[in-house]
BAPALUM-946555 format. One record per residue (C-alpha): x, y, z. Coordinates in steps of 0.25 Angstrom, whole numbers, plus 5000, padded with zeros to 4 digits. Example, Ala and Ser with C-alpha at 12.3 -4.5 7.8 and 13.67 -1.06 7.14 Angstrom:
2
504949825031 505549965029 
This chain:
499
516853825163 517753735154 516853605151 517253495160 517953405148 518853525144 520153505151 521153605154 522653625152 522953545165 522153435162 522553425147 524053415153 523753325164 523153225155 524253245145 525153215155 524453095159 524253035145 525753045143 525952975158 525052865153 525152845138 526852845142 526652745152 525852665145 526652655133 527952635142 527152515150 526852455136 528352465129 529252435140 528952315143 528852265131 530152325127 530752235139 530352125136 529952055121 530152215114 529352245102 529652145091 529352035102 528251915099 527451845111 526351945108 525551845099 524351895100 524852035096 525851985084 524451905077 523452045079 524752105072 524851995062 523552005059 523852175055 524952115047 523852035039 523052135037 524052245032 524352135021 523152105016 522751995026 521152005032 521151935047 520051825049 520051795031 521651785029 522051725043 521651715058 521351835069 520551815080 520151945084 519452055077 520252135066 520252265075 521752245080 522252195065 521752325057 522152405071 523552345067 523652365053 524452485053 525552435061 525652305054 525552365041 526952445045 527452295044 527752325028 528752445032 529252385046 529052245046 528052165055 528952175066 529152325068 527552335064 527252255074 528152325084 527452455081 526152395083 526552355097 526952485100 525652555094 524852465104 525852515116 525452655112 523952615113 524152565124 524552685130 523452765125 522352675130 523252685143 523052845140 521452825136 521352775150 521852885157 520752975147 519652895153 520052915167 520453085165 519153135169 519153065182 520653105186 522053125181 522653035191 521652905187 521852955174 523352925175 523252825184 522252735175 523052765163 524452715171 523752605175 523552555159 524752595156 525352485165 524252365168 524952245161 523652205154 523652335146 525252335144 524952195139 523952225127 524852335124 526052295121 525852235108 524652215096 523552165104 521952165102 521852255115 522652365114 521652425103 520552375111 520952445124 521152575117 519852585110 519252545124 519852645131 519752745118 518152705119 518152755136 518852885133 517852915121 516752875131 517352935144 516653045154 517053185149 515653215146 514453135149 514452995140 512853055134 513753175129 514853105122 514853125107 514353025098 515653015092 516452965104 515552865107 515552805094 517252815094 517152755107 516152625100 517052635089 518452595097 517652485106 517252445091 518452435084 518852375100 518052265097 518652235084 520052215091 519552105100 518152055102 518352085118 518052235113 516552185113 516552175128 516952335127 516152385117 514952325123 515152365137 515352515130 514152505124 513252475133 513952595144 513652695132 512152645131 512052675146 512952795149 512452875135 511452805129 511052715117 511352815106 512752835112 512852695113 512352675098 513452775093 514452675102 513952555095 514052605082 515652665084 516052515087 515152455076 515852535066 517152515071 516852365072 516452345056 517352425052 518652345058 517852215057 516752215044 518052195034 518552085041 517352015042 516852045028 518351975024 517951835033 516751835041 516651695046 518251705048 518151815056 517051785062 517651645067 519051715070 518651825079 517351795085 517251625084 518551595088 518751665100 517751565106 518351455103 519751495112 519751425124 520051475138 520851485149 521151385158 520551385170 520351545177 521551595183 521751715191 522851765182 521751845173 521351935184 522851955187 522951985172 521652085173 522152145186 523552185180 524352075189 524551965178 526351995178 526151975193 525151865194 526151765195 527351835203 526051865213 526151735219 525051675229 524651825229 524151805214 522651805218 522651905229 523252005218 522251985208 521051985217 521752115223 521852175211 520352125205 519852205217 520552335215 519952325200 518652295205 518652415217 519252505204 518052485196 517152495208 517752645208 517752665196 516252665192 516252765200 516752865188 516052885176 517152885167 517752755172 516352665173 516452625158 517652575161 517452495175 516352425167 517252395156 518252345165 517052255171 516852215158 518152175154 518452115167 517152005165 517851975150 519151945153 518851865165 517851785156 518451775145 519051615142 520351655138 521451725145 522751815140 523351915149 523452015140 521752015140 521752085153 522152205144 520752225140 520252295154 521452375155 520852515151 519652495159 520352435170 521152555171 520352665168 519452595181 520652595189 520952755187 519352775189 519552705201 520652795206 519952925205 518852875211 519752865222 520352995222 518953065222 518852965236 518753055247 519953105256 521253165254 521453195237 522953205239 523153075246 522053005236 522753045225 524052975231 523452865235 522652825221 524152865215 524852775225 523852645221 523952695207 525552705206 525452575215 524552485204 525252565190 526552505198 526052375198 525552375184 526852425180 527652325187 526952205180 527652255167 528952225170 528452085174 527852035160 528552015146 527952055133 528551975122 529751875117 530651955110 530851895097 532151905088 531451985077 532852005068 533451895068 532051805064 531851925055 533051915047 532851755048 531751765040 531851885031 532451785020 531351675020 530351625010 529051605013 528051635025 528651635040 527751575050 527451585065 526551555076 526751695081 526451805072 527351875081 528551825073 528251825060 528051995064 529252015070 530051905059 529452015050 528751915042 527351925042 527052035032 528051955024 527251845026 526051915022 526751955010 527051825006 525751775008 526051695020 524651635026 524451735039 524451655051 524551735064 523651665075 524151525074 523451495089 522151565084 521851465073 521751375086 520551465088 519951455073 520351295074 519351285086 520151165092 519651085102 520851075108 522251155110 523051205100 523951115105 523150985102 522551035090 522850975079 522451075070 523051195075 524351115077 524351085061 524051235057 525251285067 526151185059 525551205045 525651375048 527151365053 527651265044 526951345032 528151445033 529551445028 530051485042 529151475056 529451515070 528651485081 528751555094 527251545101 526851395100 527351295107 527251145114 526051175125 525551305118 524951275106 525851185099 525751035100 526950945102 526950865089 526851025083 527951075091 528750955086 528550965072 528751125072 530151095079 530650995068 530751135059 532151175057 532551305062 532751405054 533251535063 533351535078 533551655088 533351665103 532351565103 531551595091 531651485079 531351505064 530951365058 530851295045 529651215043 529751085037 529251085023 
Protein backbone atom coordinates (compact mmCIF):
# COMPACT_ATOMS: atom_id res chain seq x y z
CA UNK A 1 0.00 0.00 0.00
CA UNK A 2 1.20 3.48 -1.27
CA UNK A 3 1.79 5.71 2.06
CA UNK A 4 -1.00 7.85 2.75
CA UNK A 5 1.19 11.27 1.74
CA UNK A 6 2.08 9.86 -1.75
CA UNK A 7 -0.39 11.24 -4.25
CA UNK A 8 -1.31 9.81 -7.43
CA UNK A 9 -1.69 10.94 -10.92
CA UNK A 10 -5.22 12.16 -10.33
CA UNK A 11 -4.62 13.94 -7.54
CA UNK A 12 -1.30 15.66 -8.81
CA UNK A 13 -3.64 16.83 -11.81
CA UNK A 14 -6.55 17.83 -9.65
CA UNK A 15 -4.46 19.99 -7.57
CA UNK A 16 -2.59 21.30 -10.69
CA UNK A 17 -5.67 22.20 -11.81
CA UNK A 18 -6.60 24.02 -8.92
CA UNK A 19 -3.48 25.98 -8.32
CA UNK A 20 -3.91 27.44 -11.67
CA UNK A 21 -7.80 28.22 -11.03
CA UNK A 22 -6.68 29.92 -7.76
CA UNK A 23 -3.24 31.45 -8.45
CA UNK A 24 -5.02 32.86 -11.95
CA UNK A 25 -7.86 34.26 -10.22
CA UNK A 26 -6.15 35.79 -7.71
CA UNK A 27 -3.66 37.62 -9.83
CA UNK A 28 -6.68 38.67 -12.07
CA UNK A 29 -8.81 39.93 -8.76
CA UNK A 30 -5.52 41.88 -7.86
CA UNK A 31 -4.62 43.53 -11.55
CA UNK A 32 -7.76 44.40 -12.89
CA UNK A 33 -9.09 46.63 -10.63
CA UNK A 34 -6.33 48.33 -10.48
CA UNK A 35 -5.87 48.73 -14.07
CA UNK A 36 -9.44 50.28 -13.94
CA UNK A 37 -9.05 52.65 -11.91
CA UNK A 38 -5.42 54.64 -10.83
CA UNK A 39 -3.16 51.96 -13.22
CA UNK A 40 0.36 51.09 -12.17
CA UNK A 41 2.25 54.34 -12.20
CA UNK A 42 -0.76 55.83 -9.86
CA UNK A 43 0.16 57.59 -6.19
CA UNK A 44 -2.55 57.59 -3.35
CA UNK A 45 -0.73 54.53 -2.01
CA UNK A 46 1.26 56.33 0.41
CA UNK A 47 2.07 54.03 2.69
CA UNK A 48 3.44 51.65 -0.09
CA UNK A 49 5.47 54.65 -2.12
CA UNK A 50 7.45 55.43 1.76
CA UNK A 51 8.16 51.22 2.45
CA UNK A 52 9.39 51.54 -1.45
CA UNK A 53 11.27 54.79 -0.87
CA UNK A 54 12.82 53.45 1.88
CA UNK A 55 14.32 50.30 -0.74
CA UNK A 56 15.34 53.27 -2.84
CA UNK A 57 17.47 54.44 0.12
CA UNK A 58 18.96 51.63 0.84
CA UNK A 59 20.02 50.56 -2.64
CA UNK A 60 21.97 53.94 -2.59
CA UNK A 61 23.69 53.79 0.26
CA UNK A 62 21.22 55.02 2.78
CA UNK A 63 20.61 52.98 6.32
CA UNK A 64 16.87 53.40 7.55
CA UNK A 65 16.38 54.63 11.33
CA UNK A 66 20.67 56.45 10.91
CA UNK A 67 20.21 58.42 7.61
CA UNK A 68 16.16 59.06 7.79
CA UNK A 69 12.84 57.99 9.24
CA UNK A 70 11.02 54.38 9.05
CA UNK A 71 8.81 53.19 11.37
CA UNK A 72 8.60 49.83 10.89
CA UNK A 73 11.13 47.13 11.04
CA UNK A 74 13.64 46.99 8.02
CA UNK A 75 12.13 43.49 6.78
CA UNK A 76 10.00 45.06 3.97
CA UNK A 77 12.95 47.55 2.88
CA UNK A 78 15.73 44.73 2.38
CA UNK A 79 12.60 42.48 1.06
CA UNK A 80 12.48 45.41 -1.61
CA UNK A 81 15.70 46.21 -2.56
CA UNK A 82 15.96 44.17 -5.65
CA UNK A 83 13.18 45.98 -7.29
CA UNK A 84 14.17 49.37 -6.13
CA UNK A 85 17.48 48.70 -7.24
CA UNK A 86 16.14 48.25 -11.04
CA UNK A 87 15.55 52.01 -10.62
CA UNK A 88 19.19 52.67 -12.08
CA UNK A 89 18.24 50.84 -15.35
CA UNK A 90 14.37 51.75 -15.39
CA UNK A 91 13.87 54.57 -13.41
CA UNK A 92 11.98 54.72 -10.05
CA UNK A 93 8.80 54.71 -11.82
CA UNK A 94 8.79 51.41 -13.73
CA UNK A 95 10.84 49.97 -10.46
CA UNK A 96 8.27 50.61 -8.60
CA UNK A 97 5.49 49.47 -11.09
CA UNK A 98 7.34 45.96 -10.96
CA UNK A 99 7.23 45.98 -7.34
CA UNK A 100 3.71 46.21 -7.38
CA UNK A 101 3.15 43.61 -9.73
CA UNK A 102 5.68 41.18 -7.61
CA UNK A 103 3.33 41.76 -4.69
CA UNK A 104 0.19 41.02 -7.06
CA UNK A 105 2.02 37.62 -7.91
CA UNK A 106 2.47 36.94 -4.00
CA UNK A 107 -0.54 37.51 -3.40
CA UNK A 108 -1.57 34.99 -5.52
CA UNK A 109 0.53 32.40 -4.14
CA UNK A 110 -0.59 33.03 -0.60
CA UNK A 111 -4.07 32.65 -2.15
CA UNK A 112 -2.43 29.28 -3.75
CA UNK A 113 -0.78 28.40 -0.03
CA UNK A 114 -4.35 28.50 1.21
CA UNK A 115 -5.57 26.08 -0.81
CA UNK A 116 -2.18 23.65 0.35
CA UNK A 117 -3.41 24.03 3.76
CA UNK A 118 -6.87 23.01 3.11
CA UNK A 119 -5.85 19.84 0.20
CA UNK A 120 -5.83 17.15 2.87
CA UNK A 121 -9.21 17.88 3.91
CA UNK A 122 -10.81 18.05 0.28
CA UNK A 123 -10.34 19.45 -3.26
CA UNK A 124 -13.53 21.39 -3.26
CA UNK A 125 -12.57 23.47 0.24
CA UNK A 126 -9.46 23.44 -1.02
CA UNK A 127 -10.67 25.41 -4.15
CA UNK A 128 -13.22 27.06 -2.45
CA UNK A 129 -10.97 28.52 0.36
CA UNK A 130 -8.29 29.48 -2.08
CA UNK A 131 -11.19 31.43 -4.45
CA UNK A 132 -12.31 33.00 -1.33
CA UNK A 133 -8.65 34.73 -0.90
CA UNK A 134 -8.54 35.46 -4.11
CA UNK A 135 -11.52 37.82 -4.01
CA UNK A 136 -12.00 39.12 -0.23
CA UNK A 137 -11.38 42.97 -0.50
CA UNK A 138 -8.98 43.13 2.54
CA UNK A 139 -6.65 40.56 0.81
CA UNK A 140 -6.88 42.37 -2.75
CA UNK A 141 -6.19 45.57 -0.80
CA UNK A 142 -2.78 44.58 0.79
CA UNK A 143 -1.88 43.17 -2.47
CA UNK A 144 -2.09 45.56 -4.76
CA UNK A 145 0.82 47.62 -4.05
CA UNK A 146 4.29 47.52 -1.69
CA UNK A 147 2.78 47.05 1.72
CA UNK A 148 4.17 45.60 4.95
CA UNK A 149 1.42 42.65 4.87
CA UNK A 150 1.87 41.21 1.76
CA UNK A 151 5.21 39.43 2.77
CA UNK A 152 3.68 39.04 6.13
CA UNK A 153 0.75 36.96 5.01
CA UNK A 154 3.01 34.81 2.73
CA UNK A 155 5.47 33.67 5.41
CA UNK A 156 2.24 33.11 7.55
CA UNK A 157 0.54 30.92 5.35
CA UNK A 158 4.15 29.43 4.08
CA UNK A 159 4.75 28.74 8.02
CA UNK A 160 1.02 26.62 8.20
CA UNK A 161 1.86 24.73 4.87
CA UNK A 162 5.38 23.76 6.35
CA UNK A 163 3.34 22.87 9.69
CA UNK A 164 0.17 21.33 8.22
CA UNK A 165 -1.12 17.55 8.75
CA UNK A 166 0.40 15.13 6.14
CA UNK A 167 2.07 13.46 8.76
CA UNK A 168 1.56 13.67 12.64
CA UNK A 169 3.29 17.25 13.75
CA UNK A 170 5.87 14.84 16.30
CA UNK A 171 7.12 13.38 12.91
CA UNK A 172 7.76 16.50 11.06
CA UNK A 173 11.33 17.00 10.27
CA UNK A 174 13.29 19.31 12.26
CA UNK A 175 14.08 21.27 9.19
CA UNK A 176 10.48 22.29 8.43
CA UNK A 177 9.90 23.44 11.66
CA UNK A 178 12.64 25.66 12.04
CA UNK A 179 11.72 27.02 8.07
CA UNK A 180 8.44 27.55 9.43
CA UNK A 181 10.15 29.80 12.63
CA UNK A 182 12.26 31.28 10.44
CA UNK A 183 9.32 32.82 7.99
CA UNK A 184 7.20 33.86 11.23
CA UNK A 185 10.93 35.35 12.08
CA UNK A 186 11.63 37.37 9.22
CA UNK A 187 7.47 38.05 9.54
CA UNK A 188 8.05 39.87 12.56
CA UNK A 189 10.68 42.07 10.97
CA UNK A 190 8.08 43.33 8.37
CA UNK A 191 5.86 44.52 10.97
CA UNK A 192 5.76 44.29 14.73
CA UNK A 193 2.07 42.79 14.48
CA UNK A 194 4.09 39.50 13.25
CA UNK A 195 4.77 39.09 17.10
CA UNK A 196 1.18 38.23 17.62
CA UNK A 197 1.80 35.14 15.10
CA UNK A 198 4.99 34.01 16.12
CA UNK A 199 3.96 33.66 19.53
CA UNK A 200 0.73 32.08 19.07
CA UNK A 201 3.01 29.41 16.76
CA UNK A 202 4.90 28.79 19.32
CA UNK A 203 3.09 27.95 21.94
CA UNK A 204 0.67 25.34 19.37
CA UNK A 205 4.10 23.72 18.64
CA UNK A 206 4.98 23.40 22.38
CA UNK A 207 1.76 21.61 22.81
CA UNK A 208 1.04 19.57 19.55
CA UNK A 209 4.94 18.37 19.30
CA UNK A 210 6.75 19.35 22.28
CA UNK A 211 9.42 21.53 23.69
CA UNK A 212 12.36 20.34 21.50
CA UNK A 213 10.08 20.96 18.32
CA UNK A 214 9.07 24.09 19.62
CA UNK A 215 12.97 25.14 20.68
CA UNK A 216 13.86 24.33 16.91
CA UNK A 217 10.75 26.95 16.07
CA UNK A 218 12.31 29.48 18.25
CA UNK A 219 15.59 29.40 17.06
CA UNK A 220 14.44 29.56 13.04
CA UNK A 221 12.65 32.96 13.88
CA UNK A 222 15.67 34.18 16.05
CA UNK A 223 17.92 33.75 13.49
CA UNK A 224 16.02 35.23 10.89
CA UNK A 225 15.27 38.14 13.33
CA UNK A 226 19.19 38.99 13.84
CA UNK A 227 20.00 38.47 10.77
CA UNK A 228 17.54 41.23 9.05
CA UNK A 229 17.61 43.39 12.15
CA UNK A 230 21.31 43.16 14.13
CA UNK A 231 22.81 45.44 11.08
CA UNK A 232 20.45 47.94 11.35
CA UNK A 233 20.44 48.18 15.12
CA UNK A 234 24.14 47.99 15.24
CA UNK A 235 24.03 51.23 12.55
CA UNK A 236 21.52 53.29 15.24
CA UNK A 237 20.32 51.55 18.21
CA UNK A 238 18.51 54.29 20.16
CA UNK A 239 17.25 55.58 16.70
CA UNK A 240 15.78 52.58 15.85
CA UNK A 241 14.77 51.57 18.71
CA UNK A 242 12.59 54.92 19.09
CA UNK A 243 11.37 54.72 15.38
CA UNK A 244 10.05 51.20 15.49
CA UNK A 245 9.22 50.16 18.90
CA UNK A 246 8.65 53.81 20.96
CA UNK A 247 6.96 55.53 18.47
CA UNK A 248 4.24 53.34 17.67
CA UNK A 249 2.88 54.33 21.29
CA UNK A 250 2.80 57.48 20.88
CA UNK A 251 0.10 57.32 17.72
CA UNK A 252 -3.30 58.31 18.82
CA UNK A 253 -6.52 56.39 17.94
CA UNK A 254 -9.45 56.48 16.54
CA UNK A 255 -12.23 58.27 17.36
CA UNK A 256 -14.74 56.93 18.95
CA UNK A 257 -15.76 52.77 17.92
CA UNK A 258 -17.54 52.34 14.85
CA UNK A 259 -18.98 49.49 13.51
CA UNK A 260 -17.28 49.86 10.13
CA UNK A 261 -14.23 47.80 11.32
CA UNK A 262 -16.25 44.67 11.59
CA UNK A 263 -17.64 45.53 8.11
CA UNK A 264 -13.85 45.84 7.09
CA UNK A 265 -12.96 42.38 9.04
CA UNK A 266 -16.14 40.58 7.59
CA UNK A 267 -15.23 41.60 3.70
CA UNK A 268 -18.31 44.25 3.62
CA UNK A 269 -16.42 47.55 3.95
CA UNK A 270 -17.24 48.67 -0.29
CA UNK A 271 -20.82 48.02 0.89
CA UNK A 272 -21.06 49.27 4.27
CA UNK A 273 -22.13 52.38 3.25
CA UNK A 274 -24.61 51.64 0.08
CA UNK A 275 -26.19 48.95 2.91
CA UNK A 276 -28.09 51.57 4.31
CA UNK A 277 -30.10 51.09 7.75
CA UNK A 278 -29.27 47.42 7.12
CA UNK A 279 -25.45 48.25 7.80
CA UNK A 280 -25.63 46.56 11.17
CA UNK A 281 -27.70 43.79 10.48
CA UNK A 282 -24.96 42.84 7.84
CA UNK A 283 -22.15 42.98 9.92
CA UNK A 284 -23.70 40.98 12.77
CA UNK A 285 -24.76 38.58 10.00
CA UNK A 286 -21.79 38.17 8.71
CA UNK A 287 -19.62 38.07 12.44
CA UNK A 288 -21.92 34.98 13.04
CA UNK A 289 -21.17 33.07 9.93
CA UNK A 290 -17.50 33.68 10.92
CA UNK A 291 -17.83 32.71 14.39
CA UNK A 292 -20.19 29.25 13.25
CA UNK A 293 -17.17 28.65 10.66
CA UNK A 294 -14.59 28.59 13.25
CA UNK A 295 -16.76 26.50 15.57
CA UNK A 296 -16.55 23.84 12.51
CA UNK A 297 -13.73 24.17 11.80
CA UNK A 298 -11.81 23.07 15.22
CA UNK A 299 -13.12 20.15 14.29
CA UNK A 300 -10.34 19.38 11.62
CA UNK A 301 -6.89 19.09 12.70
CA UNK A 302 -5.34 20.71 9.89
CA UNK A 303 -7.56 23.83 10.25
CA UNK A 304 -7.20 24.30 14.17
CA UNK A 305 -3.96 26.40 13.99
CA UNK A 306 -5.73 28.48 11.94
CA UNK A 307 -9.13 29.03 13.72
CA UNK A 308 -6.98 29.87 16.81
CA UNK A 309 -5.03 32.27 14.79
CA UNK A 310 -7.94 33.70 13.38
CA UNK A 311 -9.20 34.18 17.24
CA UNK A 312 -6.02 35.75 17.80
CA UNK A 313 -6.07 38.02 15.14
CA UNK A 314 -9.65 38.89 15.53
CA UNK A 315 -8.84 40.23 19.50
CA UNK A 316 -5.85 42.58 17.89
CA UNK A 317 -7.48 44.20 15.47
CA UNK A 318 -10.41 44.95 17.38
CA UNK A 319 -8.02 46.26 20.04
CA UNK A 320 -5.75 47.85 18.58
CA UNK A 321 -6.27 52.20 18.94
CA UNK A 322 -5.71 52.86 15.49
CA UNK A 323 -7.74 51.90 12.43
CA UNK A 324 -6.89 51.54 8.37
CA UNK A 325 -9.06 49.35 6.24
CA UNK A 326 -6.38 47.86 4.69
CA UNK A 327 -5.50 46.24 8.36
CA UNK A 328 -8.31 43.69 7.99
CA UNK A 329 -5.77 42.04 5.51
CA UNK A 330 -3.82 40.50 8.25
CA UNK A 331 -6.70 37.57 9.17
CA UNK A 332 -7.23 37.01 5.66
CA UNK A 333 -5.21 33.48 5.28
CA UNK A 334 -6.58 32.27 8.49
CA UNK A 335 -10.00 33.49 7.78
CA UNK A 336 -10.08 31.59 4.74
CA UNK A 337 -8.34 28.55 5.24
CA UNK A 338 -11.34 28.38 8.30
CA UNK A 339 -14.01 29.05 5.98
CA UNK A 340 -12.83 26.19 3.52
CA UNK A 341 -12.47 23.95 6.97
CA UNK A 342 -15.58 24.93 7.75
CA UNK A 343 -17.07 23.69 4.31
CA UNK A 344 -15.81 20.19 4.43
CA UNK A 345 -16.88 19.64 7.66
CA UNK A 346 -19.99 20.18 6.04
CA UNK A 347 -19.77 17.75 3.38
CA UNK A 348 -18.70 14.86 5.65
CA UNK A 349 -22.40 16.16 7.35
CA UNK A 350 -24.75 13.44 7.03
CA UNK A 351 -27.26 12.91 4.04
CA UNK A 352 -27.16 12.83 0.56
CA UNK A 353 -23.10 13.48 -0.77
CA UNK A 354 -24.55 14.71 -4.24
CA UNK A 355 -26.93 17.36 -2.98
CA UNK A 356 -24.10 18.55 -0.12
CA UNK A 357 -21.77 18.92 -2.34
CA UNK A 358 -24.30 21.46 -4.31
CA UNK A 359 -25.40 22.91 -1.73
CA UNK A 360 -21.77 23.96 0.06
CA UNK A 361 -20.89 24.85 -3.82
CA UNK A 362 -24.17 27.06 -4.09
CA UNK A 363 -23.33 29.13 -0.61
CA UNK A 364 -19.68 29.08 -1.84
CA UNK A 365 -20.31 30.56 -5.36
CA UNK A 366 -22.97 32.74 -3.66
CA UNK A 367 -20.34 34.37 -0.90
CA UNK A 368 -17.08 34.37 -3.70
CA UNK A 369 -19.92 36.47 -5.82
CA UNK A 370 -20.18 38.79 -3.29
CA UNK A 371 -16.64 39.24 -2.58
CA UNK A 372 -15.99 39.60 -6.07
CA UNK A 373 -18.69 42.15 -6.52
CA UNK A 374 -17.08 44.72 -3.90
CA UNK A 375 -14.12 44.97 -6.50
CA UNK A 376 -15.97 46.85 -8.89
CA UNK A 377 -17.25 49.04 -6.17
CA UNK A 378 -13.65 50.50 -4.73
CA UNK A 379 -10.79 52.59 -6.51
CA UNK A 380 -7.13 51.89 -5.92
CA UNK A 381 -5.31 54.97 -6.74
CA UNK A 382 -5.23 58.65 -8.43
CA UNK A 383 -3.73 58.49 -11.65
CA UNK A 384 -0.93 60.80 -11.87
CA UNK A 385 0.45 62.30 -15.22
CA UNK A 386 3.87 60.63 -14.76
CA UNK A 387 5.22 62.19 -18.40
CA UNK A 388 4.36 65.30 -18.57
CA UNK A 389 5.82 66.01 -14.65
CA UNK A 390 8.66 63.78 -15.69
CA UNK A 391 9.75 65.87 -18.62
CA UNK A 392 8.86 68.93 -16.38
CA UNK A 393 11.46 68.24 -14.22
CA UNK A 394 14.23 66.30 -16.03
CA UNK A 395 16.11 69.91 -16.61
CA UNK A 396 16.17 71.02 -12.97
CA UNK A 397 18.84 71.84 -10.61
CA UNK A 398 18.79 70.83 -7.36
CA UNK A 399 16.62 68.35 -5.16
CA UNK A 400 12.65 67.93 -6.06
CA UNK A 401 10.53 67.72 -2.82
CA UNK A 402 7.22 66.35 -1.99
CA UNK A 403 4.86 65.35 0.84
CA UNK A 404 4.38 62.06 -0.97
CA UNK A 405 7.13 59.90 -1.89
CA UNK A 406 4.84 58.68 -4.35
CA UNK A 407 5.72 61.44 -6.82
CA UNK A 408 9.01 61.98 -6.48
CA UNK A 409 8.99 57.96 -7.70
CA UNK A 410 7.00 58.44 -10.56
CA UNK A 411 8.65 62.07 -11.39
CA UNK A 412 11.64 59.75 -11.74
CA UNK A 413 13.54 61.84 -9.21
CA UNK A 414 14.27 60.03 -6.15
CA UNK A 415 17.38 58.11 -7.06
CA UNK A 416 18.29 61.52 -8.71
CA UNK A 417 17.86 62.98 -5.56
CA UNK A 418 19.90 60.47 -3.79
CA UNK A 419 22.54 61.09 -6.29
CA UNK A 420 22.60 64.50 -5.51
CA UNK A 421 22.76 64.20 -2.06
CA UNK A 422 19.32 65.47 -1.46
CA UNK A 423 18.29 64.96 2.54
CA UNK A 424 15.75 61.58 2.32
CA UNK A 425 12.66 62.71 3.62
CA UNK A 426 9.92 60.06 2.82
CA UNK A 427 7.41 59.98 5.93
CA UNK A 428 6.64 63.54 6.46
CA UNK A 429 3.35 62.71 8.74
CA UNK A 430 5.60 59.98 10.73
CA UNK A 431 8.05 62.76 12.17
CA UNK A 432 4.62 63.82 13.65
CA UNK A 433 5.11 60.44 15.59
CA UNK A 434 8.95 61.00 16.36
CA UNK A 435 7.97 64.91 17.27
CA UNK A 436 5.57 63.46 20.03
CA UNK A 437 3.11 66.37 19.88
CA UNK A 438 0.57 66.82 22.19
CA UNK A 439 -1.48 67.93 19.85
CA UNK A 440 -2.49 67.45 15.95
CA UNK A 441 -0.28 67.94 13.09
CA UNK A 442 -2.43 70.59 12.30
CA UNK A 443 -1.91 72.67 15.37
CA UNK A 444 1.52 71.66 15.96
CA UNK A 445 3.75 74.09 15.40
CA UNK A 446 6.61 72.02 15.01
CA UNK A 447 5.64 69.83 12.60
CA UNK A 448 4.09 72.71 10.62
CA UNK A 449 7.67 74.35 10.35
CA UNK A 450 9.40 71.03 9.30
CA UNK A 451 6.54 70.56 6.36
CA UNK A 452 7.54 74.02 5.19
CA UNK A 453 11.36 74.05 5.87
CA UNK A 454 11.43 70.25 3.85
CA UNK A 455 9.36 71.58 0.77
CA UNK A 456 10.85 74.71 0.55
CA UNK A 457 14.30 73.18 0.86
CA UNK A 458 13.83 72.01 -2.92
CA UNK A 459 14.22 73.87 -6.20
CA UNK A 460 10.78 72.52 -7.38
CA UNK A 461 8.04 70.89 -4.79
CA UNK A 462 4.58 69.35 -5.40
CA UNK A 463 2.15 68.57 -2.98
CA UNK A 464 -0.53 66.27 -3.52
CA UNK A 465 -1.35 64.52 0.21
CA UNK A 466 -1.58 67.49 2.75
CA UNK A 467 -4.11 69.85 2.88
CA UNK A 468 -6.30 72.48 4.93
CA UNK A 469 -8.22 70.04 7.65
CA UNK A 470 -5.75 67.06 7.07
CA UNK A 471 -2.67 67.94 8.41
CA UNK A 472 -1.79 71.28 7.09
CA UNK A 473 -2.72 74.44 9.02
CA UNK A 474 -4.22 77.39 7.63
CA UNK A 475 -1.56 79.87 7.91
CA UNK A 476 0.81 76.68 6.25
CA UNK A 477 -1.61 76.33 3.44
CA UNK A 478 -1.48 79.92 2.77
CA UNK A 479 2.10 80.42 2.61
CA UNK A 480 2.63 77.25 0.58
CA UNK A 481 0.07 78.81 -2.13
CA UNK A 482 2.06 82.06 -2.37
CA UNK A 483 4.68 79.80 -4.29
CA UNK A 484 4.56 80.50 -8.13
CA UNK A 485 3.75 77.60 -10.13
CA UNK A 486 5.95 76.13 -12.11
CA UNK A 487 4.23 73.31 -14.35
CA UNK A 488 0.59 72.30 -14.02
CA UNK A 489 -1.40 69.29 -15.52
CA UNK A 490 -4.79 67.79 -14.59
CA UNK A 491 -4.75 69.05 -11.40
CA UNK A 492 -1.21 68.43 -10.17
CA UNK A 493 1.12 71.83 -9.58
CA UNK A 494 4.82 71.89 -9.73
CA UNK A 495 5.78 75.11 -7.44
CA UNK A 496 8.66 77.17 -6.92
CA UNK A 497 9.59 77.99 -3.29
CA UNK A 498 10.27 81.26 -2.39
CA UNK A 499 14.02 81.82 -1.71
Amino acid sequence: MAPANTWTARQSRSWFAVCVVVGTVAFLARLIPVLRSGGLFSISQYDAAVYFGAAVGLVHGELPYRDYLLLHPPGSTLALAPFAGLGYAVGDSAAWATARVAMMALGALTAVLVSRVLWPVGALPALLGGLFYAVYLPAVTIEITTRLEPLAAACLLGALVLLGADSPRTALPPGRVALAGALLGFATTVKIWGLVPLLVVAIYVAVAAGMRQAARFAGGAAVAGVVVCLPFLLAAPAQMWRQVVSNQFGRSGSEGFRWGRFADMSGLGAVYEPLGEYQTAGVIAASVVIAIAAVLASRVIQARLSVVLLAAFAALLTITPTWFPHYAGVWAGVLAVTLGAAASVLLRSAGHRRLRRLVVAGVGAVMLAGAALQLTQVEFGERFPSGRMTAAVATVPGCITADDPGALLQMNVLGRNLRRSCPLVLDLGGYSYDFRPQRTRSRDPRWQRFFLDHMASGTITMKTRYHTGFGLSRASAREFRRWPVFVEHEGFQLRQPRR
